[in-house]
MARDRENKE-93237 format. One line per field, with one value per atom (N, C-alpha, C, O): residue number from 0; residue in one letter; atom name; x, y, z. Coordinates in pm, whole numbers. Each point is the difference from the previous one (the first is absolute). Layout:
BEGIN
n	(NUM; ...)
res	(A; ...)
atom	(CA; ...)
px	(X; ...)
py	(Y; ...)
pz	(Z; ...)
This chain:
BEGIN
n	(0; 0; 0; 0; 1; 1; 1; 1; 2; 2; 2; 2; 3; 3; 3; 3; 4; 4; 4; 4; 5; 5; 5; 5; 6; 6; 6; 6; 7; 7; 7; 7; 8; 8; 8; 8; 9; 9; 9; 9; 10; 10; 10; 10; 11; 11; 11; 11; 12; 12; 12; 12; 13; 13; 13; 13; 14; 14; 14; 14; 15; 15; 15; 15; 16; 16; 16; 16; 17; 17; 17; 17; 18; 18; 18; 18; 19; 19; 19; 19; 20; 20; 20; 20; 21; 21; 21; 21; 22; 22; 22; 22; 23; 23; 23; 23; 24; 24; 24; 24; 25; 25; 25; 25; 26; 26; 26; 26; 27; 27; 27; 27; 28; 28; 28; 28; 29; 29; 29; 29; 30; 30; 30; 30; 31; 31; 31; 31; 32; 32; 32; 32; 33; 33; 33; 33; 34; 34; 34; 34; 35; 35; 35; 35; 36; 36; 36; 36; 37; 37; 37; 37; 38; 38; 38; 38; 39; 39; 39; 39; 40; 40; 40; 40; 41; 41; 41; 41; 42; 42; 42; 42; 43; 43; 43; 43; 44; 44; 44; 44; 45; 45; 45; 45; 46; 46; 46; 46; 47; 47; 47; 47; 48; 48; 48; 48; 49; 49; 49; 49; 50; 50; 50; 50; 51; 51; 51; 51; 52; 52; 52; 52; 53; 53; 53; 53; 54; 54; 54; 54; 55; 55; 55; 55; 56; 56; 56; 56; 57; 57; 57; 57; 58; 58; 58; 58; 59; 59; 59; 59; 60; 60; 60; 60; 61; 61; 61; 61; 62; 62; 62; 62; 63; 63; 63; 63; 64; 64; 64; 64; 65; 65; 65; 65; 66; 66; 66; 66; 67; 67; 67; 67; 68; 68; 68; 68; 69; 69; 69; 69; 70; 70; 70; 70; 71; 71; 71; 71; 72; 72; 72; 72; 73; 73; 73; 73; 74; 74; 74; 74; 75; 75; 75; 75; 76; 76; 76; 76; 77; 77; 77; 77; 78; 78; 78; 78; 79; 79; 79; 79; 80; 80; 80; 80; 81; 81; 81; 81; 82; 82; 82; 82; 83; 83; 83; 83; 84; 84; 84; 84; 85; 85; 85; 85; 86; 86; 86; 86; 87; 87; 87; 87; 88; 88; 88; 88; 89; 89; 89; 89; 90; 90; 90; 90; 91; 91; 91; 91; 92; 92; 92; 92)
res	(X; X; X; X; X; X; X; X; X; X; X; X; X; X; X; X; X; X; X; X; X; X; X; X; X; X; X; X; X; X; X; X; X; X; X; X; X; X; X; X; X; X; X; X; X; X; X; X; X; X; X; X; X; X; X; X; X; X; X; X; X; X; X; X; X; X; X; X; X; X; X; X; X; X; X; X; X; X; X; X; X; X; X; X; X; X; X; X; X; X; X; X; X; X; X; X; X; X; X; X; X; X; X; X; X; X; X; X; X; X; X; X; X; X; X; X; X; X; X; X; X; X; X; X; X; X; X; X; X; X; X; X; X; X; X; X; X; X; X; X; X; X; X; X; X; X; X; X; X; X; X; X; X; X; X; X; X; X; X; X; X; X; X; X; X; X; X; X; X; X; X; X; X; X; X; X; X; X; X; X; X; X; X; X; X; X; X; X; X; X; X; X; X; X; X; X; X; X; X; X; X; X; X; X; X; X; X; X; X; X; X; X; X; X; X; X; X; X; X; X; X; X; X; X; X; X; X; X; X; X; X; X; X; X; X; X; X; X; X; X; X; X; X; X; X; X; X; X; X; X; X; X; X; X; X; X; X; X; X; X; X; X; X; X; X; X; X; X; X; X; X; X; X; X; X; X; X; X; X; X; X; X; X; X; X; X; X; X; X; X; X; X; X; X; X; X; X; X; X; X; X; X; X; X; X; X; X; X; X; X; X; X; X; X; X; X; X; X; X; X; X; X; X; X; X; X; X; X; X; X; X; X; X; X; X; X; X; X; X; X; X; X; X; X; X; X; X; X; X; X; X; X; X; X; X; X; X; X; X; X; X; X; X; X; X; X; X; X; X; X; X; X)
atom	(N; CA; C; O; N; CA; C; O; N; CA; C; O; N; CA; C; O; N; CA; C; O; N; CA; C; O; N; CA; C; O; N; CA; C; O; N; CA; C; O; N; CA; C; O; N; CA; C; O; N; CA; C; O; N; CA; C; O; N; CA; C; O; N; CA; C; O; N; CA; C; O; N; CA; C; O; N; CA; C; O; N; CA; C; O; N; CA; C; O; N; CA; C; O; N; CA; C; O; N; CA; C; O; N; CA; C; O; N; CA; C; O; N; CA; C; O; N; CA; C; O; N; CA; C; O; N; CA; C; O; N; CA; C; O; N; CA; C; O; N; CA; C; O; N; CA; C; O; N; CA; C; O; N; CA; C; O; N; CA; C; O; N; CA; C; O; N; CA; C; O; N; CA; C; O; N; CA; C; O; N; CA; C; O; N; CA; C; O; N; CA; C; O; N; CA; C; O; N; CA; C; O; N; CA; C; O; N; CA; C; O; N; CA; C; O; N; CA; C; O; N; CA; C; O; N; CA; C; O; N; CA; C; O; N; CA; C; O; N; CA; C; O; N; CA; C; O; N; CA; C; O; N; CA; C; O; N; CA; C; O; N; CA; C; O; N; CA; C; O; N; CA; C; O; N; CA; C; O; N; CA; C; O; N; CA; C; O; N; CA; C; O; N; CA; C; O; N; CA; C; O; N; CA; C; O; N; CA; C; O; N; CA; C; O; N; CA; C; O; N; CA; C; O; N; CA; C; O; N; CA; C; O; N; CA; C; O; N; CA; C; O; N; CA; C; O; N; CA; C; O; N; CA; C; O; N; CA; C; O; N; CA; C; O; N; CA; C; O; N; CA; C; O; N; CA; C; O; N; CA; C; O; N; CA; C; O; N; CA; C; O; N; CA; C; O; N; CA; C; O; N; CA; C; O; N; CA; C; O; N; CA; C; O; N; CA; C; O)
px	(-1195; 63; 89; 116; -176; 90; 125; 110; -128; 147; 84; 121; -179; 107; 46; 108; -162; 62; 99; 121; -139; 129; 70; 118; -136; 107; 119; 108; -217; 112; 32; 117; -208; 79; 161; 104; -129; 124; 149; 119; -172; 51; 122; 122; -212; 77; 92; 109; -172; 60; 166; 105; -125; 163; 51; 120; -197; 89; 48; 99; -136; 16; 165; 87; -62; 97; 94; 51; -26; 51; -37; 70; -157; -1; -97; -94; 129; -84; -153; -31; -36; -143; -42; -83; 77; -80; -120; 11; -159; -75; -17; -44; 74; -33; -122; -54; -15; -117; -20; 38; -99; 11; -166; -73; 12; -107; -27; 81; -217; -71; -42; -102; 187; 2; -112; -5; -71; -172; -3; 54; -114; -1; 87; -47; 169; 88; -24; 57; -116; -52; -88; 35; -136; -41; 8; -71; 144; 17; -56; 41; -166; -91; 6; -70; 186; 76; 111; 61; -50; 58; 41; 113; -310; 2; 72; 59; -106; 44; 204; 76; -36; 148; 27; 107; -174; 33; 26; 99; -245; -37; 125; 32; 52; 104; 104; 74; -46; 162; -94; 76; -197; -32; 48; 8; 18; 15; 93; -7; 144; 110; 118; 110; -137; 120; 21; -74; 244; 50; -86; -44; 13; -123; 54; -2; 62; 16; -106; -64; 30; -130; 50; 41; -42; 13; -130; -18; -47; -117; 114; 46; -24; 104; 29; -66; 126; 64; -58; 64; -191; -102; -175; -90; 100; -120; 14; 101; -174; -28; 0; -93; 196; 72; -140; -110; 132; -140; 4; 48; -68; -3; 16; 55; -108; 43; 132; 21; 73; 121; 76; 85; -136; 48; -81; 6; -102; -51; 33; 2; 33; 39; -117; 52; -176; -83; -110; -10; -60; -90; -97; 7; -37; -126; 80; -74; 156; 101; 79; 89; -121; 12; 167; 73; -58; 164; 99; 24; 39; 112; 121; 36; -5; 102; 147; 22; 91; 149; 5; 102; -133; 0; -20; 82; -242; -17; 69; 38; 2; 78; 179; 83; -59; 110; 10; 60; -162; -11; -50; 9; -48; -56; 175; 32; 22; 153; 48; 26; -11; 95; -45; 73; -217; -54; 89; 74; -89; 7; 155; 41; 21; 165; 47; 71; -123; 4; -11; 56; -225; -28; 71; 57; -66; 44; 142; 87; -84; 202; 13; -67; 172; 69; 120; 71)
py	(-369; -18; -123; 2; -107; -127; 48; -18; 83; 7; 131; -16; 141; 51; -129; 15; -85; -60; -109; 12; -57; -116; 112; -35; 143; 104; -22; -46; 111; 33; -87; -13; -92; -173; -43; -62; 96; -23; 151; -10; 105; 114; -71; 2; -43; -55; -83; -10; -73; -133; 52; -26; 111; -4; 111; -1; 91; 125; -104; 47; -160; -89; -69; -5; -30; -25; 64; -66; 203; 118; -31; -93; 117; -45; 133; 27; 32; 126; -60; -115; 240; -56; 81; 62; -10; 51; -132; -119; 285; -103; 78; 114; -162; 21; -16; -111; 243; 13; 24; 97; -205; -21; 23; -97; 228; 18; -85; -71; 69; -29; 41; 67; -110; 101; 39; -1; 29; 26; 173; 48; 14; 143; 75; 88; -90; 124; 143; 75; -52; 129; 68; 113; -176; 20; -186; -97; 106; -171; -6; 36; -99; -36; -70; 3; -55; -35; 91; -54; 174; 67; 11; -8; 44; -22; -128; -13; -90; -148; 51; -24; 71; 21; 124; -1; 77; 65; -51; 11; -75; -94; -95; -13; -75; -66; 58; -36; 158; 141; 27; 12; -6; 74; -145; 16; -139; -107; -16; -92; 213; 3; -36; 49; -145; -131; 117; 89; -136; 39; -67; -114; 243; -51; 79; 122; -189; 57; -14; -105; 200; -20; 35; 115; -200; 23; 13; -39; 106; 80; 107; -2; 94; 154; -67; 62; -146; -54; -42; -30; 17; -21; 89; -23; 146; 45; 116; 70; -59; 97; -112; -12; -47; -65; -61; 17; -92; -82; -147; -62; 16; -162; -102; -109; 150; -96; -76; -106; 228; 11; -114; -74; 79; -141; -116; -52; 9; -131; -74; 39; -173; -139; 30; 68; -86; -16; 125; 67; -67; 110; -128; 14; -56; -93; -23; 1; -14; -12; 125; 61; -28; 118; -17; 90; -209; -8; 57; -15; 87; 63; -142; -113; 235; -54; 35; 31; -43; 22; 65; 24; 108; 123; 91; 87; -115; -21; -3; 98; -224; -62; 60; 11; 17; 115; 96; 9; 88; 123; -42; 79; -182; -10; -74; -35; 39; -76; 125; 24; 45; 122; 113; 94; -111; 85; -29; 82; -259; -49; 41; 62; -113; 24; 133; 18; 93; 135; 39; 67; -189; 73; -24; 80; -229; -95; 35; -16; 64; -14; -106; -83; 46; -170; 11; -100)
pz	(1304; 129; 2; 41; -88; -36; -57; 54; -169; -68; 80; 13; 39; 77; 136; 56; -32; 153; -115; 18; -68; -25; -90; -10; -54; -38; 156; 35; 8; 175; 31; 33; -26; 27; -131; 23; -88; -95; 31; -33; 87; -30; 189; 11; 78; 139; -15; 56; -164; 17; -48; 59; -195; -23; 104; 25; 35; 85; 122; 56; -6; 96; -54; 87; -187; -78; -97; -91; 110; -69; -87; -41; -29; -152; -15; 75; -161; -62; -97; -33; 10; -16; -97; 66; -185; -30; -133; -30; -32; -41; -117; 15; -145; -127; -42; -1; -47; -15; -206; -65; 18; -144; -35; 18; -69; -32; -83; -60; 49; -93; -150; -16; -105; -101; -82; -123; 193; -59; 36; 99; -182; 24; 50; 73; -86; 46; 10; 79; -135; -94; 138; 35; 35; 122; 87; -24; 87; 79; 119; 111; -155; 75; 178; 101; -141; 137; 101; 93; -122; 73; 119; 48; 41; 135; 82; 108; -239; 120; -24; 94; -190; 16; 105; 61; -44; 96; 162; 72; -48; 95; 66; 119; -291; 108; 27; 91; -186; 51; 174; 96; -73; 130; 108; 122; -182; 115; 90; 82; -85; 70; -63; 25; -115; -56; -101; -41; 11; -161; -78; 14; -150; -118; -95; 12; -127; -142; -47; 9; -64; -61; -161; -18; -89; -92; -122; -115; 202; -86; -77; -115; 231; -35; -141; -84; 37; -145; -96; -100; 105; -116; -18; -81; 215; -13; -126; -2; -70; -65; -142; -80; 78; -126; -70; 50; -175; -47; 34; -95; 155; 55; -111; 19; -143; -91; -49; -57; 116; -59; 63; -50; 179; 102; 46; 112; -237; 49; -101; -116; 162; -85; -103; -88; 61; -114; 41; 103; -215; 35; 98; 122; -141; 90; 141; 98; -82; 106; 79; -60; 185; 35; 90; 40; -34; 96; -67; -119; 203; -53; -74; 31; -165; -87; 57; 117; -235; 76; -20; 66; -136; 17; 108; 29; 59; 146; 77; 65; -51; 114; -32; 91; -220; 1; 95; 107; -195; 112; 160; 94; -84; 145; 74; 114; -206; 68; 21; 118; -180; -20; 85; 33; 6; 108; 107; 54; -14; 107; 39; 98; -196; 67; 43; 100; -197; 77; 134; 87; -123; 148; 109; 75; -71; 159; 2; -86; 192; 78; -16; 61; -163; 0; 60; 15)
């Protein structure tokens, strides 16, 4: 509940100031294969606000392929490639 109200608290503040809003959603690269976090991504597309969710761009794939080290699960530049190249598609610039 905290994080949908300052979602909406952030989502006012720029519609108060024309400023467009959306919220980039960067899974977690642990299990693609079945992603355990789904529901909570569904959950913030159900919050009203624009939500890229850039699961769509890495589910199925093998997670290894995009983490800095194997012990280290943050996405590498490979990642954040495709998570660029999602992004610009998507958003009306």
């Amino acid at each position: 509940r905290q994080t949908a109200k300052v979602l909406a608290d952030m989502e006012a503040f720029c519609a108060e100031r024309g400023i467009e809003f959306a919220l980039a959603v960067f899974p977690i690269l642990h299990q693609l294969g079945d992603y355990p976090l789904q529901a909570a991504h569904r959950k913030l597309s159900a919050q009203g606000i624009h939500v890229v969710d850039l699961l769509e761009v890495f589910v199925g794939e093998d997670e290894r392929a995009y983490w800095v080290h194997p012990t280290d699960f943050h996405p590498n530049g490979r990642a954040h490639r495709l998570a660029a190249e999602h992004l610009l598609k998507t958003l009306a610039w």
